[in-house]
PyMOL Python script that loads the backbone (N, CA, C, O; Angstrom):
from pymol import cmd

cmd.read_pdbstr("""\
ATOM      1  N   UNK A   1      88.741 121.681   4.682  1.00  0.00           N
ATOM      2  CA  UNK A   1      89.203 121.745   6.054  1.00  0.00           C
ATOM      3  C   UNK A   1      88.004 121.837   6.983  1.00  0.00           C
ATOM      4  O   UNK A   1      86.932 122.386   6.726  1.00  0.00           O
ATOM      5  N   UNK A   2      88.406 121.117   8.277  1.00  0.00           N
ATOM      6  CA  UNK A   2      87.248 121.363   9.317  1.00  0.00           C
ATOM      7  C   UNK A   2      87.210 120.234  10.470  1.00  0.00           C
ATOM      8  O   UNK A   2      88.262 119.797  10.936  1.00  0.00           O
ATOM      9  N   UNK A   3      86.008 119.805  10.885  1.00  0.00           N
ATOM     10  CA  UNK A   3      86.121 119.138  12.045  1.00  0.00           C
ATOM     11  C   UNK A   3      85.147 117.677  11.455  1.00  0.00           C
ATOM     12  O   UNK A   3      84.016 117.717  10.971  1.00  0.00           O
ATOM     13  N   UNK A   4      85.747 116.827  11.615  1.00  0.00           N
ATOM     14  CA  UNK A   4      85.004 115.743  11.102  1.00  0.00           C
ATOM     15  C   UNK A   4      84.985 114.595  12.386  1.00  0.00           C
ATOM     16  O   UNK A   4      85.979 114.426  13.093  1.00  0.00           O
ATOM     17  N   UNK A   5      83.527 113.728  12.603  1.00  0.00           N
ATOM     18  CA  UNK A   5      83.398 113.155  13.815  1.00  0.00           C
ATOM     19  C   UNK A   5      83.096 111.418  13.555  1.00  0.00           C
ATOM     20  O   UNK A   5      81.975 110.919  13.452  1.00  0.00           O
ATOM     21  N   UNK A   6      83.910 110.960  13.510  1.00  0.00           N
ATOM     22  CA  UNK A   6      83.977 109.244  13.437  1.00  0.00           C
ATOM     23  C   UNK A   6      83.771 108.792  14.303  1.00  0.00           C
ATOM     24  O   UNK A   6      83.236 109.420  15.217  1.00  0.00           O
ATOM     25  N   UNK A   7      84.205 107.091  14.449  1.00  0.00           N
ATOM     26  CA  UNK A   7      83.982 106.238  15.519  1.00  0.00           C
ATOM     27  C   UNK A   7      85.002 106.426  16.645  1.00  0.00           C
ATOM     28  O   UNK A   7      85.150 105.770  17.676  1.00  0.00           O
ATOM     29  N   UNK A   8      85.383 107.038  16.380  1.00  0.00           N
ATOM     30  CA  UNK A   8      87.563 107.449  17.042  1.00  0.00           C
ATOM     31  C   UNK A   8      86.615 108.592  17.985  1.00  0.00           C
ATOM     32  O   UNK A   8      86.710 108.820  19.191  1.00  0.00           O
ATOM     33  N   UNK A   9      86.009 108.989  17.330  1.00  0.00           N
ATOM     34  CA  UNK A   9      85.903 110.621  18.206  1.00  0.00           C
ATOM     35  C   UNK A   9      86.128 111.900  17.042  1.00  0.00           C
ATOM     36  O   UNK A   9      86.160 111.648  15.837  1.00  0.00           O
ATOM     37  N   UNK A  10      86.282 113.325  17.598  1.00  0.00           N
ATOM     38  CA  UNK A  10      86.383 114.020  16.557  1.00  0.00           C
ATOM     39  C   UNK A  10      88.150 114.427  15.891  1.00  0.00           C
ATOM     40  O   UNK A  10      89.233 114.386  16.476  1.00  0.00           O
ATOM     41  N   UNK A  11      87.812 114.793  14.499  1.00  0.00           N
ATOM     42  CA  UNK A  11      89.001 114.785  14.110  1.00  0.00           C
ATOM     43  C   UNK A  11      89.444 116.361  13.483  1.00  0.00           C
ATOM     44  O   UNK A  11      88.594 116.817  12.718  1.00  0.00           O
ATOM     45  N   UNK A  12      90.533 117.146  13.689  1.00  0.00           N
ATOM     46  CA  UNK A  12      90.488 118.407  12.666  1.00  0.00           C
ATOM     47  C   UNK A  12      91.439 118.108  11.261  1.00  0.00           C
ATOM     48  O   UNK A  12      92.571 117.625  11.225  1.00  0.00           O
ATOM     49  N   UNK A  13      90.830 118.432  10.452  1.00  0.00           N
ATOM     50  CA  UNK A  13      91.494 118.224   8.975  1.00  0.00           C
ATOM     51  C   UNK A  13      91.526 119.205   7.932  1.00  0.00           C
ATOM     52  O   UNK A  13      90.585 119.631   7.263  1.00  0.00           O
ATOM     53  N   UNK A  14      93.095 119.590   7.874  1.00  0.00           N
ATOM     54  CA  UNK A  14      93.207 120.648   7.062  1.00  0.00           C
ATOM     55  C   UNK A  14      94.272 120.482   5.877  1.00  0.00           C
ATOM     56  O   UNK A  14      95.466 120.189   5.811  1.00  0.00           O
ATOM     57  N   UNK A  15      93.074 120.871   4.812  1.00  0.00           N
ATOM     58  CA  UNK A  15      93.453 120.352   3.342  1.00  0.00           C
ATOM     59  C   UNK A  15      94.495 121.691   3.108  1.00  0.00           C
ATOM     60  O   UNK A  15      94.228 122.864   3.366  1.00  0.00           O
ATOM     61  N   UNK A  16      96.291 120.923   2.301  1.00  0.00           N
ATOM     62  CA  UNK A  16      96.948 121.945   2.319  1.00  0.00           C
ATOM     63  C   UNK A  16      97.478 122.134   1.089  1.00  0.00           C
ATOM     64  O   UNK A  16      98.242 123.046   0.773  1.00  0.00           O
ATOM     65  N   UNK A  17      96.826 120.760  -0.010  1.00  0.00           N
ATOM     66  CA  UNK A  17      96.802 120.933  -1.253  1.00  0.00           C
ATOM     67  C   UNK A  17      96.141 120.562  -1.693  1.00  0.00           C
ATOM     68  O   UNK A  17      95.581 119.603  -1.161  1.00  0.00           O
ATOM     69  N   UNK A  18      95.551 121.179  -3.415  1.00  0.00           N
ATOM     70  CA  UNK A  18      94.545 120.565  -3.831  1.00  0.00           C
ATOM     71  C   UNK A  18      95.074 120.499  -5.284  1.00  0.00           C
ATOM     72  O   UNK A  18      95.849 121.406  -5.586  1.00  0.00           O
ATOM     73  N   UNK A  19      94.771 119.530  -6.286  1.00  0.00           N
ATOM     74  CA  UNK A  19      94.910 119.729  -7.590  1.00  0.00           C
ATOM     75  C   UNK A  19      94.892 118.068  -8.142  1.00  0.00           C
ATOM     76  O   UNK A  19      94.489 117.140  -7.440  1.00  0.00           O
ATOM     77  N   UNK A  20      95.304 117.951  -9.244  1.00  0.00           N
ATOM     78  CA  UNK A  20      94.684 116.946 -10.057  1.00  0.00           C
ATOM     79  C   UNK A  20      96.515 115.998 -10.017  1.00  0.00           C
ATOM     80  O   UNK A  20      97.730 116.137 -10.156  1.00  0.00           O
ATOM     81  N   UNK A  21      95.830 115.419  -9.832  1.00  0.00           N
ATOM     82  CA  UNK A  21      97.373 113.687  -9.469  1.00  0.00           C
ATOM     83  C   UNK A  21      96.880 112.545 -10.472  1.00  0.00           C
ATOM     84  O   UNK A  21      95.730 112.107 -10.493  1.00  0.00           O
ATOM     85  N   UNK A  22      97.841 112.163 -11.233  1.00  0.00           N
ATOM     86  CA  UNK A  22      97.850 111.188 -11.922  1.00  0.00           C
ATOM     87  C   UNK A  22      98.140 110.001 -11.033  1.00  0.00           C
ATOM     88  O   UNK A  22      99.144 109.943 -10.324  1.00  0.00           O
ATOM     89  N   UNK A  23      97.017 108.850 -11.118  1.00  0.00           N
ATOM     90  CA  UNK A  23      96.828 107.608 -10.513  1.00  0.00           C
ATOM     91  C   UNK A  23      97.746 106.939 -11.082  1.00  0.00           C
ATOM     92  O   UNK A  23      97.874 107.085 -12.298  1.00  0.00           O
ATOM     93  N   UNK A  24      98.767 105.889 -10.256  1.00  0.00           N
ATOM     94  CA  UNK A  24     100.057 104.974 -10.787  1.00  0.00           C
ATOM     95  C   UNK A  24      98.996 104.237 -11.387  1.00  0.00           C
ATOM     96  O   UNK A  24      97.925 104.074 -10.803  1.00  0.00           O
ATOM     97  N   UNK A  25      99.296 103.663 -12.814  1.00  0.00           N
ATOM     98  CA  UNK A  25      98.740 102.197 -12.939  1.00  0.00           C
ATOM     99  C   UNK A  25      98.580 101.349 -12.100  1.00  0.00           C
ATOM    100  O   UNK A  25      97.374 101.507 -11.907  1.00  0.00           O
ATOM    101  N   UNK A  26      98.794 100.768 -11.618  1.00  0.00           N
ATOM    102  CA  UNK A  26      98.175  99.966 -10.249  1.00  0.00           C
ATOM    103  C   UNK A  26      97.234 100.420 -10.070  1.00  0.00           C
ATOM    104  O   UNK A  26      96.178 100.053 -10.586  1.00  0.00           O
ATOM    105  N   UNK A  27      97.417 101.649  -9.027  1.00  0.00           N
ATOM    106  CA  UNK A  27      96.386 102.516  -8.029  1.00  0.00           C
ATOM    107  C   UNK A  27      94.855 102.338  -8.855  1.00  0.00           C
ATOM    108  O   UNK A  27      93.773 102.137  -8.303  1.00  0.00           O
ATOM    109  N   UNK A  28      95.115 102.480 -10.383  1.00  0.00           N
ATOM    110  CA  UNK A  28      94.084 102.862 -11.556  1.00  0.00           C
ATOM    111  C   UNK A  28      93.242 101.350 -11.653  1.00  0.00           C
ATOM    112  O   UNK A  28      92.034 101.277 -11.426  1.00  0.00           O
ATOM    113  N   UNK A  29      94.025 100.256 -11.999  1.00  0.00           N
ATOM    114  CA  UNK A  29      94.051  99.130 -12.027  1.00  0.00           C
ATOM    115  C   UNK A  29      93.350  98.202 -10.669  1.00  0.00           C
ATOM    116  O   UNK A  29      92.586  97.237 -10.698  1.00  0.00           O
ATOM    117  N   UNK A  30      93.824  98.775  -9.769  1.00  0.00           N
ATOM    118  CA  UNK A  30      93.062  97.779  -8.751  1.00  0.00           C
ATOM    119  C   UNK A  30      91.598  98.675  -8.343  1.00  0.00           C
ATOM    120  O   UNK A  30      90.737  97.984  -7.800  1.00  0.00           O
ATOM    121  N   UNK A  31      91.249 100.171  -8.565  1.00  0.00           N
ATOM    122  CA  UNK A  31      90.089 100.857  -8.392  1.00  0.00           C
ATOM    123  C   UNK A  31      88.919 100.502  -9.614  1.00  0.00           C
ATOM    124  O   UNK A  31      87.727 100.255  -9.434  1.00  0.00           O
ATOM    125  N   UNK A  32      89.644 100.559 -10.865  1.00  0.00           N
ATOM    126  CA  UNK A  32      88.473  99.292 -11.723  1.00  0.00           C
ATOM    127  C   UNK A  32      88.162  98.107 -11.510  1.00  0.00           C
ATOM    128  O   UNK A  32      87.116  97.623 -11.941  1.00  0.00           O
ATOM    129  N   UNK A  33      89.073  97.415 -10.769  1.00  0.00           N
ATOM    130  CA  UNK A  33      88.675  96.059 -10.268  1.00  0.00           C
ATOM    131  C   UNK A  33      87.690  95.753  -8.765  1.00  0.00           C
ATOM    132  O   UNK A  33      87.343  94.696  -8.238  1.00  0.00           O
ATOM    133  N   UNK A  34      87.449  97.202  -8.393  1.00  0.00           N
ATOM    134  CA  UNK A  34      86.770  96.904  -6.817  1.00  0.00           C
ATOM    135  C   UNK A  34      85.521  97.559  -7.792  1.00  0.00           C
ATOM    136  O   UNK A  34      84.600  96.750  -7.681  1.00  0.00           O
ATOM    137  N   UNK A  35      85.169  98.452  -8.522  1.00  0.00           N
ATOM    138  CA  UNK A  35      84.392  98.895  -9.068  1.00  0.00           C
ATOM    139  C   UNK A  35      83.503  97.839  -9.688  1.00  0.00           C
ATOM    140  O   UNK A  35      82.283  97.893  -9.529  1.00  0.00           O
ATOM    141  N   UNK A  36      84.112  96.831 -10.426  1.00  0.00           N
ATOM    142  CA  UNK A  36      83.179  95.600 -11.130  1.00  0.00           C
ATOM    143  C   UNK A  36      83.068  94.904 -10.084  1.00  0.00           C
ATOM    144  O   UNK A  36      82.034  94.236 -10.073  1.00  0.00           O
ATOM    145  N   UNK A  37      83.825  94.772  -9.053  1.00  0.00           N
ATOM    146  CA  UNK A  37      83.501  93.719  -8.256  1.00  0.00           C
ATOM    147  C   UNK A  37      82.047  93.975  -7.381  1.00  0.00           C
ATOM    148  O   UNK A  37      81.154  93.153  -7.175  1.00  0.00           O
ATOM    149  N   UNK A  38      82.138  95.600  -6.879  1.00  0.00           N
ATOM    150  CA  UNK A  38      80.827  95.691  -6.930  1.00  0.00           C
ATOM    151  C   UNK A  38      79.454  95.588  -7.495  1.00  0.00           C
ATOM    152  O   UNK A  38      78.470  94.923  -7.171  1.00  0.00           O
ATOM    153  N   UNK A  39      79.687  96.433  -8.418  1.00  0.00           N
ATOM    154  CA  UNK A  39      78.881  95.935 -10.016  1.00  0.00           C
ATOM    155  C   UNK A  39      77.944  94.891  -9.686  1.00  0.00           C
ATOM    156  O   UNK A  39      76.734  94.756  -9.503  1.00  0.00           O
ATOM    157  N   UNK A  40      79.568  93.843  -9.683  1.00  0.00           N
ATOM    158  CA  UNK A  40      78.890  92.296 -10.075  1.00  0.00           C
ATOM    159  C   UNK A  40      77.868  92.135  -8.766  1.00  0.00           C
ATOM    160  O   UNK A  40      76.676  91.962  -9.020  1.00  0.00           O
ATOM    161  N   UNK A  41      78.193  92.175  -7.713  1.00  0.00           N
ATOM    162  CA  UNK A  41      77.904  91.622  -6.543  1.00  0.00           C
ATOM    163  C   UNK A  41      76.434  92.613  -6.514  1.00  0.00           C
ATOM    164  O   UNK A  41      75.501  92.190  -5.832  1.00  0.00           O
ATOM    165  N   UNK A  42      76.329  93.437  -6.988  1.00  0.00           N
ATOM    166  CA  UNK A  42      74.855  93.770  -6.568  1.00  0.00           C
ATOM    167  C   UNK A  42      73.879  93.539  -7.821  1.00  0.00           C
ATOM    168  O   UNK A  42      72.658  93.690  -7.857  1.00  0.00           O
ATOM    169  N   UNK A  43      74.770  93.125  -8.856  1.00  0.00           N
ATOM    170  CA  UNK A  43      73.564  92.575 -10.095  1.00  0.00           C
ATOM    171  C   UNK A  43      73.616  90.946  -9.583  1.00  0.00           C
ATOM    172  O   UNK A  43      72.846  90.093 -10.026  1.00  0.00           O
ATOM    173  N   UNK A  44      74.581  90.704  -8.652  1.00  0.00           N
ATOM    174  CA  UNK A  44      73.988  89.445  -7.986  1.00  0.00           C
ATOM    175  C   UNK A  44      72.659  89.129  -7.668  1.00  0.00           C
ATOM    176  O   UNK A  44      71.787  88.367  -8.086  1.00  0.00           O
ATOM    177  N   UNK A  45      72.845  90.238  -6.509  1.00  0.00           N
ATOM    178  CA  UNK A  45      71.660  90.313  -5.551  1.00  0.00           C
ATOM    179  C   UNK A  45      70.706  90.905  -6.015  1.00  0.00           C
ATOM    180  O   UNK A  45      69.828  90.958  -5.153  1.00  0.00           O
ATOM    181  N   UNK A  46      70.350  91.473  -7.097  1.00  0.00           N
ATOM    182  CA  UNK A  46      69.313  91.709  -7.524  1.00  0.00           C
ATOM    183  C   UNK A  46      68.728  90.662  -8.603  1.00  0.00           C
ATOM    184  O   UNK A  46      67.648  90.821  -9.171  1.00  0.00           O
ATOM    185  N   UNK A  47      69.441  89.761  -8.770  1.00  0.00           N
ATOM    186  CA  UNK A  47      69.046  88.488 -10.199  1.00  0.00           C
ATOM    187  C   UNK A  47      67.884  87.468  -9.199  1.00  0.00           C
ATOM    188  O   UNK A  47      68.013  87.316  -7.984  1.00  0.00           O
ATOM    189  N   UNK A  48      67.283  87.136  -9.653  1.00  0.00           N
ATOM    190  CA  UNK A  48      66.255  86.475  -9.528  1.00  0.00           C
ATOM    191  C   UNK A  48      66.409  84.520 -10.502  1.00  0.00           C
ATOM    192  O   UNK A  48      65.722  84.379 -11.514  1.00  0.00           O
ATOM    193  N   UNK A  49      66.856  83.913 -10.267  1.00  0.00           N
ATOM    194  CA  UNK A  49      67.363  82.493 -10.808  1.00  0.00           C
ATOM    195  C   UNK A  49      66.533  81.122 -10.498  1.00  0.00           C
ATOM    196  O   UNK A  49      66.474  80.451  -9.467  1.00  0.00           O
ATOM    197  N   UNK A  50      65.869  80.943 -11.860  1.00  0.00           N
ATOM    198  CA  UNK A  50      65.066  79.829 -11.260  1.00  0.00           C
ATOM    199  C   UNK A  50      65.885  78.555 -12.203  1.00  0.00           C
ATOM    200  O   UNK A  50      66.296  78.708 -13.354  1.00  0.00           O
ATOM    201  N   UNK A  51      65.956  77.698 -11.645  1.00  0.00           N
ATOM    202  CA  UNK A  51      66.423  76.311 -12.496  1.00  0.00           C
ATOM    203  C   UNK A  51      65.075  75.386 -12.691  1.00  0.00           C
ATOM    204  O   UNK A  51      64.423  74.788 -11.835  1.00  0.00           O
ATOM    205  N   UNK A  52      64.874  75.479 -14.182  1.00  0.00           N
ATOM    206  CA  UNK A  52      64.013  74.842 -15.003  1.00  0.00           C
ATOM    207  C   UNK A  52      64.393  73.328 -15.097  1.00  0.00           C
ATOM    208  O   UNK A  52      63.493  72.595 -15.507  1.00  0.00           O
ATOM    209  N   UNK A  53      65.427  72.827 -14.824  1.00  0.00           N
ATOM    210  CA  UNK A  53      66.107  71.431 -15.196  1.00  0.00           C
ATOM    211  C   UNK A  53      65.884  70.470 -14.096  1.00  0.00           C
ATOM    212  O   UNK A  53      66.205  70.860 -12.974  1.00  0.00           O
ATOM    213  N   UNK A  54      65.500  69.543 -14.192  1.00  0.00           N
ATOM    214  CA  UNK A  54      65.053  68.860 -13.039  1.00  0.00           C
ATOM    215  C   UNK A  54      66.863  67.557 -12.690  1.00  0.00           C
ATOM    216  O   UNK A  54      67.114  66.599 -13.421  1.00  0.00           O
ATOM    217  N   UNK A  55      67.529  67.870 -11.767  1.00  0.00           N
ATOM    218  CA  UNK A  55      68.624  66.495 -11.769  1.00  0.00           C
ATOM    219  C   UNK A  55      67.779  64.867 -11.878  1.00  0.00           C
ATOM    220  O   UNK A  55      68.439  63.828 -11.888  1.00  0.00           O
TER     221      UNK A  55
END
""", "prot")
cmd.dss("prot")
cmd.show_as("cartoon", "prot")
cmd.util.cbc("prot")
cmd.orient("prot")
């Protein structure tokens, strides 16, 4: 709980439960899929690719 300050302006937020929630399949399912998608996308940008093959 507390005062948190975004692009909106400030906000008060008070946590009124806490404990452990089982993720629907889906929910589980599409959070591994943004996870590799990152992954991938920054072993993108860090690969270095030269083409040896001349067309």
């Amino acid at each position: 709980s507390g005062i948190i300050q975004s692009g909106l302006g400030f906000h008060i937020v008070q946590t009124i439960e806490r404990g452990m929630h089982p993720l629907a399949a889906g929910a589980l399912a599409e959070l591994q899929r943004q996870a590799i998608q990152t992954w991938l996308a920054d072993l993108k940008a860090k690969a270095v690719i030269e083409n040896l093959v001349r067309p």
